[in-house]
C-alpha positions in Angstrom: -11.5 11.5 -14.4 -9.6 13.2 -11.6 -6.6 11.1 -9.8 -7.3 10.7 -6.0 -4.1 9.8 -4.6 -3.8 9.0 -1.2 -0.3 8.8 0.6 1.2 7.1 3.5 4.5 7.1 5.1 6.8 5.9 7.4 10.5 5.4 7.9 12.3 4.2 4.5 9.2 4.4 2.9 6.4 6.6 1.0 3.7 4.3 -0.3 0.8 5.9 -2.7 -2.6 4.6 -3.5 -4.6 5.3 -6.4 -8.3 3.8 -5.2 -9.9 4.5 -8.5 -7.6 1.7 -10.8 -7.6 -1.1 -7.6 -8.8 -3.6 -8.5 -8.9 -5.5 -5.7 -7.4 -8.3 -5.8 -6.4 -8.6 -2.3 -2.7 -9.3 -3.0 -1.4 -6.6 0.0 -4.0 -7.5 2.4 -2.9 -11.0 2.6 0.2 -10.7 1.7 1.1 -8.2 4.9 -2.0 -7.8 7.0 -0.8 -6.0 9.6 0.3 -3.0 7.3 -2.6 -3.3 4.8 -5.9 -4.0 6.8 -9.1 -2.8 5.3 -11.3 -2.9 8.8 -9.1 0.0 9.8 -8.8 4.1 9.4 -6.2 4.7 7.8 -6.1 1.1 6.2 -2.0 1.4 5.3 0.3 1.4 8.4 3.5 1.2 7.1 5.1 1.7 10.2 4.1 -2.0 11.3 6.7 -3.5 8.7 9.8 -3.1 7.2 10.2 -0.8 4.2 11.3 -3.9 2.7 8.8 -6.3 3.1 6.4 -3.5 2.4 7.9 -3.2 -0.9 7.7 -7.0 -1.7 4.0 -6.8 -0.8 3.3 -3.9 -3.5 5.1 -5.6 -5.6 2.6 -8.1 -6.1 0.2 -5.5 -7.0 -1.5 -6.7 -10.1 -3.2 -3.1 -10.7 0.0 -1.0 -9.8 -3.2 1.1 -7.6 -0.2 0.5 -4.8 3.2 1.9 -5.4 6.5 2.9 -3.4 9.1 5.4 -2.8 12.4 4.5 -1.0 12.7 7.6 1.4 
């Protein structure tokens, strides 16, 4: 199985998304809705946060299908 990896960044910040191991679980979308919002293309938009509380949000990520790069 192929890895489709799909990136976003913005200041401080580089935040990759493996759809094909999410599982779901919601954590990022309530935990920071107005950077991870899944009624919107593209549905990450890290510049709406800190790269901080970004990176407490993926934290959370029970999958690891979100993960972070300090820029």
């Amino acid at each position: 199985m192929s890895e489709n990896i799909k990136t976003y960044g913005a200041e401080g910040i580089k935040i990759s998304w493996k759809p094909n191991i999410c599982k779901h679980a919601a954590e990022c979308v309530k935990g920071l809705p107005s950077v991870f919002n899944t009624q919107k293309s593209p549905w990450v938009s890290p510049q709406n946060a800190t790269a901080k509380k970004i990176m407490e949000v993926i934290d959370r990520c029970p999958s690891r299908a979100l993960t972070y790069e300090q820029k």
